[in-house]
C-alpha positions in Angstrom: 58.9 21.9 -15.8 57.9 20.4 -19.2 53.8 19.4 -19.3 52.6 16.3 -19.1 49.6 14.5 -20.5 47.7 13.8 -16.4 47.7 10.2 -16.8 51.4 10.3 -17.4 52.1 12.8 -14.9 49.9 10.6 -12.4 52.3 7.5 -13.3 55.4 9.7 -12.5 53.6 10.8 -8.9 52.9 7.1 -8.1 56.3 5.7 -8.6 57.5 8.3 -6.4 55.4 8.2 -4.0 56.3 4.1 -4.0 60.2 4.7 -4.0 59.1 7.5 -1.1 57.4 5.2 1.1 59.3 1.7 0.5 62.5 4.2 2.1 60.3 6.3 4.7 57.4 4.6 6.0 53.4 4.9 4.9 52.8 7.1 7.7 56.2 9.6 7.8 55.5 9.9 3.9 53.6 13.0 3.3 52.3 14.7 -0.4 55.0 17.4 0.2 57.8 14.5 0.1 56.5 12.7 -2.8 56.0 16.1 -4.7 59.8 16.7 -4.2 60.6 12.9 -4.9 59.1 13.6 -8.2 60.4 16.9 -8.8 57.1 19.1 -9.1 55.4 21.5 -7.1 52.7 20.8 -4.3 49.8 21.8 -6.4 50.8 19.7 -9.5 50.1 16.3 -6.8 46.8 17.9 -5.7 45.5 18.5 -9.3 46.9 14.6 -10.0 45.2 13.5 -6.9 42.1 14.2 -4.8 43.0 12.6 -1.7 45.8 10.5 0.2 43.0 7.9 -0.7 43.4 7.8 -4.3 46.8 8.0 -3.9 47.4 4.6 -2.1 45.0 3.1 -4.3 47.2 4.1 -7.2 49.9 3.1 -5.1 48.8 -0.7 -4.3 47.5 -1.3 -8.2 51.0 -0.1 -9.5 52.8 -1.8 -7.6 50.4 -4.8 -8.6 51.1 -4.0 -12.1 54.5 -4.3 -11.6 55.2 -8.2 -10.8 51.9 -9.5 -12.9 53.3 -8.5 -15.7 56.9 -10.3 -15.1 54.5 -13.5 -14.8 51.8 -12.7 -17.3 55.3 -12.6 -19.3 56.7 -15.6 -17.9 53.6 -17.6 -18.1 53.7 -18.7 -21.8 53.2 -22.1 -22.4 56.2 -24.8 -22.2 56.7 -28.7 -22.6 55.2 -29.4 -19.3 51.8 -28.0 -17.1 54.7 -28.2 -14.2 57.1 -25.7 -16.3 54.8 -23.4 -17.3 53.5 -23.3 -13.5 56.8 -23.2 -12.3 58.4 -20.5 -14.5 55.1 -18.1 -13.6 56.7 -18.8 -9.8 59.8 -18.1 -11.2 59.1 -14.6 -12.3 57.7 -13.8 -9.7 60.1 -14.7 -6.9 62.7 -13.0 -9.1 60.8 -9.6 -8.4 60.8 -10.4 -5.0 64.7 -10.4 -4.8 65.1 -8.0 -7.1 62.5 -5.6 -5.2 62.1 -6.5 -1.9 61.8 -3.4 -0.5 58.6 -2.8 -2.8 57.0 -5.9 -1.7 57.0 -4.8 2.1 55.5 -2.0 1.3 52.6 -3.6 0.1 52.4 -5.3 3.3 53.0 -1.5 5.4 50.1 -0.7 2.8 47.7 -3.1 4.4 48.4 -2.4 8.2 48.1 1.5 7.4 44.6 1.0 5.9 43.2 -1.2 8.5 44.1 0.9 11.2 43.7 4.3 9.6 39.6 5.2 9.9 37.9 5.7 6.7 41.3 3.7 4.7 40.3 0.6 5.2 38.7 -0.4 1.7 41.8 0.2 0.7 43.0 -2.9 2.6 40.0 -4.7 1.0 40.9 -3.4 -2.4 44.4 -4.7 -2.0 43.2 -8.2 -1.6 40.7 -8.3 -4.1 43.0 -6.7 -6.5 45.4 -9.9 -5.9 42.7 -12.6 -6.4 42.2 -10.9 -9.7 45.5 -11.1 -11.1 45.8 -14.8 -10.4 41.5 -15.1 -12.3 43.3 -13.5 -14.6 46.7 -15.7 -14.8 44.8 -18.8 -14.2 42.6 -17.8 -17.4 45.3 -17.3 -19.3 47.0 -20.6 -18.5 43.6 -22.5 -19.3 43.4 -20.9 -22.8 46.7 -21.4 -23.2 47.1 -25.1 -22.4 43.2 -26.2 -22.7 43.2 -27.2 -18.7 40.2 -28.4 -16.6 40.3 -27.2 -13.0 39.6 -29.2 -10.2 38.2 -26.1 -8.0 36.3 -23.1 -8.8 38.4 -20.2 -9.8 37.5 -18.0 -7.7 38.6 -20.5 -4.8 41.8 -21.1 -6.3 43.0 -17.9 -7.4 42.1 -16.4 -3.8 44.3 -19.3 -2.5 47.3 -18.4 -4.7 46.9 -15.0 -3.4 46.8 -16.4 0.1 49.6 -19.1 -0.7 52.0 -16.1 -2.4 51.4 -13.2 0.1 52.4 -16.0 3.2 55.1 -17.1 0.6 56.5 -13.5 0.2 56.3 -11.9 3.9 58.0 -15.0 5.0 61.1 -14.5 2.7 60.9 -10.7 4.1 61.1 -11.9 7.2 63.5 -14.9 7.3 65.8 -13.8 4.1 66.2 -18.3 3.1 66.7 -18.2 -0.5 68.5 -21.2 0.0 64.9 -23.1 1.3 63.2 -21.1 -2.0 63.9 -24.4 -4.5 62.1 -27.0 -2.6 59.7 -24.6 -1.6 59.0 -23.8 -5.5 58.7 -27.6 -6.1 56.8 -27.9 -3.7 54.4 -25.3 -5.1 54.6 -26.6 -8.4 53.7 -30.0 -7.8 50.7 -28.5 -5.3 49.5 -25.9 -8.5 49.7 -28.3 -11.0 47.6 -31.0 -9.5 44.8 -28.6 -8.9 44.7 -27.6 -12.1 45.2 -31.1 -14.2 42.4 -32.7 -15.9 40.9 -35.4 -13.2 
């Protein structure tokens, strides 16, 4: 087994333990099966990780990391406030499709911390992690375009968070992608005129 730098090595024990979970379940996953998933030995995760803790944690920002950067990408500026809003949508529901699986994780993710004692920061994490990415997307998109908000950011990127992760569990759950284009305008329209200049 060749060495790897530990941040690296981390990485690779993250994405496995993702793929491991998103096909077995939070709870049926254990360090022995990610380990395998990843092709090392047991005592290569423990000197990664500390504690099923810090693994989740790793688990919920990477897989965080994963769609904000497809819209951080997406959200360059274009002729309109409404296509540059939309396109950052875009990006996102793409991932969705292409990674469904992945995205209900996120919500097993949540359930397991709340109800497993002494997890459920982790739940809290999660949630503060997603308000922000959209400070962060919403900052870029003022700098970007020079935009005035109508509402605090704080306020609005927590209901983008709230708006998305609705959004997203009820594609998992319904499977429409024909309802996802008036749904998307609809979000535009709603983003945009929060976010003109009054």
């Amino acid at each position: 087994m060749a060495r790897l730098p530990s941040a690296e090595r981390r990485r690779q024990l993250t994405e496995a333990a993702i793929r491991a979970m998103a096909r077995d379940g939070v709870p049926r996953t254990t360090t022995r099966s990610i380990a395998a998933e990843a092709g090392v030995s047991l005592s290569v995760f423990h000197y990664c990780f500390d504690s099923k803790q810090e693994l989740i944690e790793s688990v919920i920002t990477t897989i965080t990391d994963h769609y904000a950067g497809v819209v951080k990408e997406a959200l360059c500026p274009r002729t309109t406030l409404e296509d540059t809003v939309r396109a950052g949508f875009q990006a996102y529901w793409d991932h969705v499709r292409a990674h469904p699986d992945e995205h209900m994780l996120t919500y097993e993710l949540t359930q397991y911390a709340l109800r497993q004692p002494g997890f459920e920061h982790l739940a809290r994490h999660q949630y503060e992690l997603y308000a922000a990415v959209y400070t962060e997307l919403i900052d870029q998109l003022s700098a970007t375009m020079g935009l005035r908000l109508r509402v605090p950011v704080p306020v609005l990127a927590r209901y983008l968070a709230a708006m998305t992760d609705g959004l997203t569990l009820n594609y998992l759950v319904l499977g429409d992608d024909a309802a996802w284009t008036g749904i998307l305008d609809t979000v535009t329209a709603h983003v945009a005129s929060l976010v003109r200049e009054p």
